[in-house]
C-alpha positions as CSV (number, residue, x, y, z in Angstrom):
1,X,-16.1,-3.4,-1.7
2,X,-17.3,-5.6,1.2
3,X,-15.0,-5.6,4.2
4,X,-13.5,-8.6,5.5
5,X,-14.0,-9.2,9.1
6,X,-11.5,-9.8,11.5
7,X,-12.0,-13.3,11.1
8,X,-11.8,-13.8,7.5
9,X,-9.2,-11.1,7.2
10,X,-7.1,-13.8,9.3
11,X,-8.4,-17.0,7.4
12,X,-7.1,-15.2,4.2
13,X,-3.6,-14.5,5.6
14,X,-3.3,-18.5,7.2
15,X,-4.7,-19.9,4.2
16,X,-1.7,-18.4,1.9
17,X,-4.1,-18.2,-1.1
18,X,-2.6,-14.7,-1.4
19,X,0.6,-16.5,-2.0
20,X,-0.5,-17.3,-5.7
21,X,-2.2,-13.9,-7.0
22,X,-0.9,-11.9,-9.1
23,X,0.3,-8.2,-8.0
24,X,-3.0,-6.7,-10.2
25,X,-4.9,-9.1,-7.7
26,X,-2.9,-8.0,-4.7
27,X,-3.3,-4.5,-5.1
28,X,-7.2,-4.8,-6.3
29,X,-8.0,-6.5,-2.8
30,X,-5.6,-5.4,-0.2
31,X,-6.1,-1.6,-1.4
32,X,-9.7,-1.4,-0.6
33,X,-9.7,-3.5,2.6
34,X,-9.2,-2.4,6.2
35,X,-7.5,-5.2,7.7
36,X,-4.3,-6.8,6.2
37,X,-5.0,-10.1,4.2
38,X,-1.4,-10.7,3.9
39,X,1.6,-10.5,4.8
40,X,2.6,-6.6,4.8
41,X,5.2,-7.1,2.9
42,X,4.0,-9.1,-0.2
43,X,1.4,-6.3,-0.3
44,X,3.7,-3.7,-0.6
45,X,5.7,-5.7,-3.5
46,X,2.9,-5.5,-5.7
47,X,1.7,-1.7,-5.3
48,X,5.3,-1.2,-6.3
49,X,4.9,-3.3,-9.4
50,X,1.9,-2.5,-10.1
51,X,2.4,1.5,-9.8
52,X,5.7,1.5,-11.4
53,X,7.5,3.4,-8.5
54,X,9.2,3.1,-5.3
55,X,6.5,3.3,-2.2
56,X,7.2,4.4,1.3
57,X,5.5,3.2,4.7
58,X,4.2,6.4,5.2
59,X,2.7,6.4,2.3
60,X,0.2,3.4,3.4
61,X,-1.0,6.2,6.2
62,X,-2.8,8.2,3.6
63,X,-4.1,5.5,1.6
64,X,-7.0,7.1,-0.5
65,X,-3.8,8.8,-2.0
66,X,-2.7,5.3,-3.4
67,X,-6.3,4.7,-4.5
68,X,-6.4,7.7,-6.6
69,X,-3.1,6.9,-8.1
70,X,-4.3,3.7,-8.8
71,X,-7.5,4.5,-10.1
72,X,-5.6,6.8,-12.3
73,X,-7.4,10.1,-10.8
74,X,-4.1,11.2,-9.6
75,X,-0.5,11.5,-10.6
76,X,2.4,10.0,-8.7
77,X,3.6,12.0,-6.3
78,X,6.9,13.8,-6.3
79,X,9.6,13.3,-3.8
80,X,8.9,16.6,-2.1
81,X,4.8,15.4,-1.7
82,X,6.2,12.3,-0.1
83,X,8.2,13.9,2.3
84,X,5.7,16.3,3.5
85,X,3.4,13.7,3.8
86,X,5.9,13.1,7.1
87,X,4.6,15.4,10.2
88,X,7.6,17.8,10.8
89,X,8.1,16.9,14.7
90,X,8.8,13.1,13.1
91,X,10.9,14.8,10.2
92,X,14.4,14.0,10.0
93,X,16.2,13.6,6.9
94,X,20.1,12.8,6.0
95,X,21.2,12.7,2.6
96,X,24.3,10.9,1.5
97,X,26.2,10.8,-1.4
């Protein structure tokens, strides 16, 4: 897919067209693009939908991951994945009841 530039990437995100796709359109632009189109938010809203699961920040750091599991070359990942995906000196974790 052809990268937006700086430029457009920021037309796209002032113009609000983004506003009206669906989350299949969201998630079949924003995915393969470098620079946000959109606001970060609305973006993650439709990988969520559009995966079926719960996604967190971090995940958005190892984005070819996403891709896969989009593409459907790779499964969800489990919760222990996700929290490895974390790098240990940034690790914390508390778990309520």
């Amino acid at each position: 897919m052809r990268q937006f530039t700086k430029k457009q990437a920021f037309d796209i995100a002032e113009s609000g067209i983004w506003k009206d796709m669906t989350d299949e359109q969201i998630v079949k632009m924003q995915l393969y693009q470098r620079r946000l189109c959109m606001s970060f938010g609305r973006f993650h809203d439709a990988m969520e939908k559009v995966l079926g699961r719960p996604i967190f920040t971090h995940e958005f750091v190892g984005v070819d991951r996403l891709k896969q599991e989009y593409e459907g070359t790779r499964k969800a990942p489990d919760i222990e994945e996700i929290m490895d995906m974390i790098p240990v000196d940034k690790k914390i974790i508390i778990f309520t009841p």
